[in-house]
PyMOL Python script that loads the backbone (N, CA, C, O; Angstrom):
from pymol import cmd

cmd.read_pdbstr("""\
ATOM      1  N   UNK A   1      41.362-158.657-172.204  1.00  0.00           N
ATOM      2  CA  UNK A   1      41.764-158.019-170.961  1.00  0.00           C
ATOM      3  C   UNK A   1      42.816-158.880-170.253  1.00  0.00           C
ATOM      4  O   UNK A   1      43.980-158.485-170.194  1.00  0.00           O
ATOM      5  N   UNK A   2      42.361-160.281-169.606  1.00  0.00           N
ATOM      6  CA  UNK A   2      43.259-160.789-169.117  1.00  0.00           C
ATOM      7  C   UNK A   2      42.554-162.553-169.249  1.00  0.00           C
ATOM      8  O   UNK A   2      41.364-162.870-169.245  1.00  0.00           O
ATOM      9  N   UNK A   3      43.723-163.420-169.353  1.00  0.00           N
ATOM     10  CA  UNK A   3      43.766-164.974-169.788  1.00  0.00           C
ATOM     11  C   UNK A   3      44.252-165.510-168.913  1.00  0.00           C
ATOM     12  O   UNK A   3      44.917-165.016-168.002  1.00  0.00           O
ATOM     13  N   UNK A   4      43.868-166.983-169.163  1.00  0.00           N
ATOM     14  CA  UNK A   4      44.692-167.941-168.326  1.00  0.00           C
ATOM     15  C   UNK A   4      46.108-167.803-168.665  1.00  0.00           C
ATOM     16  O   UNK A   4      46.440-167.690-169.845  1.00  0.00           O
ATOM     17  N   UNK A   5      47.141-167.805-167.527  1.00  0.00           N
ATOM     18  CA  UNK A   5      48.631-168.068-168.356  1.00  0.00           C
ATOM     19  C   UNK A   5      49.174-166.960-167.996  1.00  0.00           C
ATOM     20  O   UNK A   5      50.398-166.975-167.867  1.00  0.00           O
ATOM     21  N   UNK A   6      48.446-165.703-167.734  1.00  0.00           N
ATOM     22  CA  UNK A   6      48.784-164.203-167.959  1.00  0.00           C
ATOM     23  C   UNK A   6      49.746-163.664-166.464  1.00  0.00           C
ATOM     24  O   UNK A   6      49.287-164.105-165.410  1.00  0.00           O
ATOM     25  N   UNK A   7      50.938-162.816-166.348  1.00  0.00           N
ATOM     26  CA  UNK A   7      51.098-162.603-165.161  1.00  0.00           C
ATOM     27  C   UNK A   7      50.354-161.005-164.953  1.00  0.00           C
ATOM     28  O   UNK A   7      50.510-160.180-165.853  1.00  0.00           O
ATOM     29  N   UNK A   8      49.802-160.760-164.105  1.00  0.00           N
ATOM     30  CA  UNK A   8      49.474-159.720-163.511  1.00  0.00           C
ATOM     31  C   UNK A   8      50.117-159.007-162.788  1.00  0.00           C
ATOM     32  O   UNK A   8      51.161-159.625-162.577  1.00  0.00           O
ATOM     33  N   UNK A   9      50.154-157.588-162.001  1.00  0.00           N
ATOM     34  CA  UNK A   9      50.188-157.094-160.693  1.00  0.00           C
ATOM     35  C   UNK A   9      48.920-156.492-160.254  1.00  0.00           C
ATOM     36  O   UNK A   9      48.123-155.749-160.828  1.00  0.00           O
ATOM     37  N   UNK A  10      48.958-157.126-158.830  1.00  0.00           N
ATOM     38  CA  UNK A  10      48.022-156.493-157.732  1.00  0.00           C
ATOM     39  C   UNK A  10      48.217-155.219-157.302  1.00  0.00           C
ATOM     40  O   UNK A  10      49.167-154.586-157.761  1.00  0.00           O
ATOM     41  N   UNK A  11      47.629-154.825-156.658  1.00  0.00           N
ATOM     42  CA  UNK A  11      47.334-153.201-156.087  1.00  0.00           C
ATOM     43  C   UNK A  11      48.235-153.211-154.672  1.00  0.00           C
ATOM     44  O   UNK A  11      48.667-152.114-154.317  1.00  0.00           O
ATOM     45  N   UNK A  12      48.579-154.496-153.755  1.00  0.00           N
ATOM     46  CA  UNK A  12      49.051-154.368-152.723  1.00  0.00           C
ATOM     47  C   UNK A  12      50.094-156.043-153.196  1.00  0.00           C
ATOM     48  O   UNK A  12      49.777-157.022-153.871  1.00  0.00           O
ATOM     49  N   UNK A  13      51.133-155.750-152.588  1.00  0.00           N
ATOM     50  CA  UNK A  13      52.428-157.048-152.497  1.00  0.00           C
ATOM     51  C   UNK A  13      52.085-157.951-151.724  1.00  0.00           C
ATOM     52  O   UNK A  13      51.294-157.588-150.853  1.00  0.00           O
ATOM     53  N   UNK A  14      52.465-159.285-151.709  1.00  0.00           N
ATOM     54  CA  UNK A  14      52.250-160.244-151.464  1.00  0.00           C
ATOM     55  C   UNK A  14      53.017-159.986-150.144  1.00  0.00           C
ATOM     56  O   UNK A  14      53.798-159.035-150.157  1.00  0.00           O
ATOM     57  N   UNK A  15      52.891-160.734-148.968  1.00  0.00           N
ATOM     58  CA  UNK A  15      54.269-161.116-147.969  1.00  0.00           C
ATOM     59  C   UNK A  15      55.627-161.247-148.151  1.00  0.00           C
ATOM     60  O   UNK A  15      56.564-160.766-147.513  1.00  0.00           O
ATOM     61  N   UNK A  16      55.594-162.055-149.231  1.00  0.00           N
ATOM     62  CA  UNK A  16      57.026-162.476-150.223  1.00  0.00           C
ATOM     63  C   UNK A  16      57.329-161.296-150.488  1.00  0.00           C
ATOM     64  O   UNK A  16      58.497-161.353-150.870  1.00  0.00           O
ATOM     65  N   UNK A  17      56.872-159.904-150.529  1.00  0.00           N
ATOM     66  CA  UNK A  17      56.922-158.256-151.298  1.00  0.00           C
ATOM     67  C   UNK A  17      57.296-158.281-152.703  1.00  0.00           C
ATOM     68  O   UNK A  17      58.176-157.603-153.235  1.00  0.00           O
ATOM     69  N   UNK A  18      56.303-159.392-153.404  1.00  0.00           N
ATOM     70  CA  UNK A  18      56.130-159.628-154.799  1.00  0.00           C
ATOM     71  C   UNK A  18      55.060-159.071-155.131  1.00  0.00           C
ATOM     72  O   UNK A  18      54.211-159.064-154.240  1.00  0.00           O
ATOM     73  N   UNK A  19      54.659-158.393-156.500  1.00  0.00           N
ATOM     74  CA  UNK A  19      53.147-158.144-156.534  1.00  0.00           C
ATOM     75  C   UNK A  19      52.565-159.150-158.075  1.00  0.00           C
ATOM     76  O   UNK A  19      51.485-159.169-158.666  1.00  0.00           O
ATOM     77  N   UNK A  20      54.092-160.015-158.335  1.00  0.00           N
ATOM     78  CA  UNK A  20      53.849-160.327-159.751  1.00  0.00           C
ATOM     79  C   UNK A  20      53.198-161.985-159.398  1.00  0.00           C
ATOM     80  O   UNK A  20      53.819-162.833-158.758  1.00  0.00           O
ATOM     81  N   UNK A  21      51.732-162.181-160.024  1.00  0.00           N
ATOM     82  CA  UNK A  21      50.904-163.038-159.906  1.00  0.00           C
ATOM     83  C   UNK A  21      50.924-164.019-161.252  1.00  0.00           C
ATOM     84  O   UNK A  21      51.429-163.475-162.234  1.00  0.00           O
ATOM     85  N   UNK A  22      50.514-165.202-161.423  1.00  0.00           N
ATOM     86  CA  UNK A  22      49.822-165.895-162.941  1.00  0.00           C
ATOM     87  C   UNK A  22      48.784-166.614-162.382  1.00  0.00           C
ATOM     88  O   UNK A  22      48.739-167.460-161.489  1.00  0.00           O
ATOM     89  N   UNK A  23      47.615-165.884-163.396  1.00  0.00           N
ATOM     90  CA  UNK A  23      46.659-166.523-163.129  1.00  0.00           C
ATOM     91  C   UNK A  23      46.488-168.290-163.882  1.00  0.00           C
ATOM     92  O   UNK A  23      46.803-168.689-165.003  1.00  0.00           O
ATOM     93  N   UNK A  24      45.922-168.957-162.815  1.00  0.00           N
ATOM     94  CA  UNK A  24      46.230-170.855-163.334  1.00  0.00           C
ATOM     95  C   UNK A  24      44.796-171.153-163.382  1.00  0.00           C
ATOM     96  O   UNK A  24      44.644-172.257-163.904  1.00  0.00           O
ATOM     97  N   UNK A  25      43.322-170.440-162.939  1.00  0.00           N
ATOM     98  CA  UNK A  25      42.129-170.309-163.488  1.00  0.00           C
ATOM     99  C   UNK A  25      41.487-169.520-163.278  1.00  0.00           C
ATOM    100  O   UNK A  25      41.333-168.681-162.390  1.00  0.00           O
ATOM    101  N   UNK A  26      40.875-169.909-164.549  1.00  0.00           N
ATOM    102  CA  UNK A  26      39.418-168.912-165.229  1.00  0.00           C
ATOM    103  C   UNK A  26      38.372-169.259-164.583  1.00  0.00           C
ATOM    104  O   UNK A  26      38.415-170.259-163.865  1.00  0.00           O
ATOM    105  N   UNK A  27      37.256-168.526-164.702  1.00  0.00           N
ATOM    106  CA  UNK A  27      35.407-169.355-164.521  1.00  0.00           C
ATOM    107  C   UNK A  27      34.991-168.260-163.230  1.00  0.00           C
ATOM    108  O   UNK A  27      35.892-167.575-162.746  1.00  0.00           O
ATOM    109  N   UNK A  28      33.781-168.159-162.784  1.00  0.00           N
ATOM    110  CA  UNK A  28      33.269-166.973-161.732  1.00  0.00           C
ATOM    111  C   UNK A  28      34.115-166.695-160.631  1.00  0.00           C
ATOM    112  O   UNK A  28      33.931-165.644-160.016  1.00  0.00           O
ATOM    113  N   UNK A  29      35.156-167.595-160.232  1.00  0.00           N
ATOM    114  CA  UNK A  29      36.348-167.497-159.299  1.00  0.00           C
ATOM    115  C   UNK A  29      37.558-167.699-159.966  1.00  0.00           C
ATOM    116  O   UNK A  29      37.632-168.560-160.842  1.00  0.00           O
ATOM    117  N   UNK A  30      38.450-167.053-159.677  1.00  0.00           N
ATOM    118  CA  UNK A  30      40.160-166.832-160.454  1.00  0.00           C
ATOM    119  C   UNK A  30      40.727-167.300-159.191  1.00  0.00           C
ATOM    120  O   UNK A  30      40.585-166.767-158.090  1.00  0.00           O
ATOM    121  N   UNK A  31      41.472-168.493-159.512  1.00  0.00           N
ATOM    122  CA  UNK A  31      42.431-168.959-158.876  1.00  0.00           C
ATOM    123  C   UNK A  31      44.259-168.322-159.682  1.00  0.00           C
ATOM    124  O   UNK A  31      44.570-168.597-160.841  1.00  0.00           O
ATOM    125  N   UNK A  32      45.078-167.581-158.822  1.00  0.00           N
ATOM    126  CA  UNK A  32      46.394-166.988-159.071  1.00  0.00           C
ATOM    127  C   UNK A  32      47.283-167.822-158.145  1.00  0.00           C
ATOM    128  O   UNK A  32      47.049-168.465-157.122  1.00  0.00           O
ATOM    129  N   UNK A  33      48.675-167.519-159.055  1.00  0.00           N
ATOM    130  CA  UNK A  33      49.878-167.732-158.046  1.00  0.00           C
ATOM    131  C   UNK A  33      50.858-167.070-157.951  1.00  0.00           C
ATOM    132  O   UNK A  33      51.344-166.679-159.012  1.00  0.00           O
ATOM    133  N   UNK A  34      51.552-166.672-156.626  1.00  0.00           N
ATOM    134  CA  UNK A  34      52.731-166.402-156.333  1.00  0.00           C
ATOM    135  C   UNK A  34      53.794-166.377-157.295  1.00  0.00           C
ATOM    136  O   UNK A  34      53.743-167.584-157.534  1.00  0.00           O
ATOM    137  N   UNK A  35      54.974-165.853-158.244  1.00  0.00           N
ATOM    138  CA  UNK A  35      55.324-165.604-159.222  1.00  0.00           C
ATOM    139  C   UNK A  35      56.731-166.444-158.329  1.00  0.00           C
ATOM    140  O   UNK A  35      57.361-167.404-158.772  1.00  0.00           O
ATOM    141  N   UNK A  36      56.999-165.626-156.748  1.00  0.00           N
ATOM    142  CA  UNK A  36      58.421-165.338-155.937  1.00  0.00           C
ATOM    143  C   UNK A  36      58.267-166.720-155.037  1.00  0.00           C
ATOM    144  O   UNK A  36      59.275-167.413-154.894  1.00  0.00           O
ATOM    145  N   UNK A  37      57.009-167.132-154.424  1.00  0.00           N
ATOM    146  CA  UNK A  37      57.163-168.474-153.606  1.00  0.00           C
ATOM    147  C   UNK A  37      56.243-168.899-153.627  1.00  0.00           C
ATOM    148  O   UNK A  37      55.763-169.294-152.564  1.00  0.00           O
ATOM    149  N   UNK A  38      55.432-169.056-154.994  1.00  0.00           N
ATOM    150  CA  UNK A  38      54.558-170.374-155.276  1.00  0.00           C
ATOM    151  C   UNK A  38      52.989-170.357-154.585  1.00  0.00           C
ATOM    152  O   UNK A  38      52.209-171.290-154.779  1.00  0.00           O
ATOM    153  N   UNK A  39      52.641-169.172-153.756  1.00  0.00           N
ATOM    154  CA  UNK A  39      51.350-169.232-153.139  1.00  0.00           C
ATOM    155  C   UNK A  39      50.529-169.024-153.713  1.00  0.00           C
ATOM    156  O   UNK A  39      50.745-168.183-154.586  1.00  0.00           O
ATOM    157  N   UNK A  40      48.931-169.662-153.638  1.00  0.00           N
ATOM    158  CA  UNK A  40      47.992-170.109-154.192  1.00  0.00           C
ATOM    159  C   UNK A  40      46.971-169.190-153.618  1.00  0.00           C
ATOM    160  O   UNK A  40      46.949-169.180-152.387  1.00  0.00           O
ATOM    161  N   UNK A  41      45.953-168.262-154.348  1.00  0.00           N
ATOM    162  CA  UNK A  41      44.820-167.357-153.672  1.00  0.00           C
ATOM    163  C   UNK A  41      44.031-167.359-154.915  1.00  0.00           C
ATOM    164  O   UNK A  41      44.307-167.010-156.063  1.00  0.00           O
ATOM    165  N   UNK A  42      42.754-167.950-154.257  1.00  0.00           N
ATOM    166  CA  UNK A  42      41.678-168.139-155.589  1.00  0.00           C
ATOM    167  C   UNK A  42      40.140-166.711-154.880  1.00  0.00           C
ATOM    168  O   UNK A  42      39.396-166.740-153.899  1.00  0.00           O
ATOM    169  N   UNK A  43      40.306-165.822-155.877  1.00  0.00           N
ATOM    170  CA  UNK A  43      39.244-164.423-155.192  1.00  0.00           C
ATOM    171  C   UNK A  43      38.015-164.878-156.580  1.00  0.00           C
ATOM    172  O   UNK A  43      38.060-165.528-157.624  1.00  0.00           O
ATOM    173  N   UNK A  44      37.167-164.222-155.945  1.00  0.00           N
ATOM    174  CA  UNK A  44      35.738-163.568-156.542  1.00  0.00           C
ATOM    175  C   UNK A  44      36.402-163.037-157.880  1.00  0.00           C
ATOM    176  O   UNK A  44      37.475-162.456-157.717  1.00  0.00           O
ATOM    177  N   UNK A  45      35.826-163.170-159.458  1.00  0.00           N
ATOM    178  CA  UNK A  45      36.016-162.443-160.383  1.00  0.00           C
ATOM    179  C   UNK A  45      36.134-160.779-159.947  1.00  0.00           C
ATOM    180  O   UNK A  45      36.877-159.850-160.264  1.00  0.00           O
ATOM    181  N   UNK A  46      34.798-160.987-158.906  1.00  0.00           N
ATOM    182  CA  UNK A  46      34.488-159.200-158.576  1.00  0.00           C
ATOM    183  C   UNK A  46      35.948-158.745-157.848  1.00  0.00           C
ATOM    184  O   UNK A  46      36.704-157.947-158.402  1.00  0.00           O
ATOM    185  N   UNK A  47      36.221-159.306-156.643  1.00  0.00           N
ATOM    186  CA  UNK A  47      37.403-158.869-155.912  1.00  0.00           C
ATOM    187  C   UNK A  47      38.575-158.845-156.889  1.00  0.00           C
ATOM    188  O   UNK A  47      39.132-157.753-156.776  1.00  0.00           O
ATOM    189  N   UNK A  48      39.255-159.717-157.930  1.00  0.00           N
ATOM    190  CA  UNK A  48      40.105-160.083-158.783  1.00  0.00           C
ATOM    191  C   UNK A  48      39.815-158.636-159.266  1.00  0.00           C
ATOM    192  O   UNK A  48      40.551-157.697-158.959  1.00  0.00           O
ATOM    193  N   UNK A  49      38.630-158.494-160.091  1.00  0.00           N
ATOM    194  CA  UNK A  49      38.764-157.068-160.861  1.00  0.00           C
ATOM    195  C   UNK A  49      39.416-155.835-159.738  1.00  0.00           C
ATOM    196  O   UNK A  49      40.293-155.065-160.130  1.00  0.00           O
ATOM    197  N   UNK A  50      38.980-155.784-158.613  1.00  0.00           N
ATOM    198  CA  UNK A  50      38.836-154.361-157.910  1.00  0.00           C
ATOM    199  C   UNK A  50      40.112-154.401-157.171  1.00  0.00           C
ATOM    200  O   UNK A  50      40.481-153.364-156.619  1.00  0.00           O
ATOM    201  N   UNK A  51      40.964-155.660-157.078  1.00  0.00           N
ATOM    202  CA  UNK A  51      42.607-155.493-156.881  1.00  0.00           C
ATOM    203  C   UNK A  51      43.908-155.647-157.519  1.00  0.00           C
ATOM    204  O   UNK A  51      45.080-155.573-157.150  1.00  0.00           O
ATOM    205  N   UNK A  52      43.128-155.951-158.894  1.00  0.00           N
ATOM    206  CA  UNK A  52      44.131-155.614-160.107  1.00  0.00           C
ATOM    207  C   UNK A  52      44.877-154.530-160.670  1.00  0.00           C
ATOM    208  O   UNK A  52      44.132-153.810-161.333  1.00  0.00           O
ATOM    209  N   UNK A  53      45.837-154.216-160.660  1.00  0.00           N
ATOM    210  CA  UNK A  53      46.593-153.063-160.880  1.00  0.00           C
ATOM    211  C   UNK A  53      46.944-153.052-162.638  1.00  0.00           C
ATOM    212  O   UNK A  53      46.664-151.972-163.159  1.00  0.00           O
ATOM    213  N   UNK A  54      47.367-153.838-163.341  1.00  0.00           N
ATOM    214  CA  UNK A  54      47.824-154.100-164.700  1.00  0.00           C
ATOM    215  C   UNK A  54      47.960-155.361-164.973  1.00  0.00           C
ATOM    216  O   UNK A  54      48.120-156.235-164.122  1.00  0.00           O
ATOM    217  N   UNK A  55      47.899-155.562-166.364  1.00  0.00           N
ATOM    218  CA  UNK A  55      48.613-156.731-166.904  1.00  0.00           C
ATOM    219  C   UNK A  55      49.933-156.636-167.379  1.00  0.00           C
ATOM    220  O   UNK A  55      50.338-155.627-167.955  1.00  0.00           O
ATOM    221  N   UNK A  56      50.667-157.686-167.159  1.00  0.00           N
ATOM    222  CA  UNK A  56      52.259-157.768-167.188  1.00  0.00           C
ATOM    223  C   UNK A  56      52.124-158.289-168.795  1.00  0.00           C
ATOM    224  O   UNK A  56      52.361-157.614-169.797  1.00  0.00           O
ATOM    225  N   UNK A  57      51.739-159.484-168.740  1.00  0.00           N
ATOM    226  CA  UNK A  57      52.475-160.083-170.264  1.00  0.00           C
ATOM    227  C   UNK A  57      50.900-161.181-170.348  1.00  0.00           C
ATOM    228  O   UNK A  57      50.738-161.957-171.289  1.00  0.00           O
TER     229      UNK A  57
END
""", "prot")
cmd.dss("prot")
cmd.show_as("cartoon", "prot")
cmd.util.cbc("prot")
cmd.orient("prot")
C-alpha cells in the first residue's frame, strides 16, 4: 500500500497549497513531510489512513 520513502497526496493542501507529502516514518504513528517547504506532521496510522487521497510514487 504505502512505505517509507513514498510521496503521497492528502485529501486537503498544505498552507504552502501543496498536497504532495513523503512519508520519513513508519510504526503506530506516521511521521510525513512537506514536499514544497519542508514541514513536519507526524498523525495516528488511523488519521494517516482517513486523509490519504493516493499514492504518488
Amino acid at each position: 500500500m504505502y512505505d517509507l520513502g513514498d510521496s503521497v497526496e492528502m485529501k486537503k493542501p498544505h498552507a504552502c497549497q501543496t498536497n504532495r507529502w513523503e512519508i520519513i516514518r513508519m510504526g503506530a504513528d506516521i511521521k510525513i513531510k512537506c514536499e514544497h517547504c519542508g514541514h513536519i506532521v507526524m498523525l495516528t496510522r488511523r488519521d494517516f489512513e482517513k486523509k490519504l487521497k493516493k499514492k504518488l510514487s
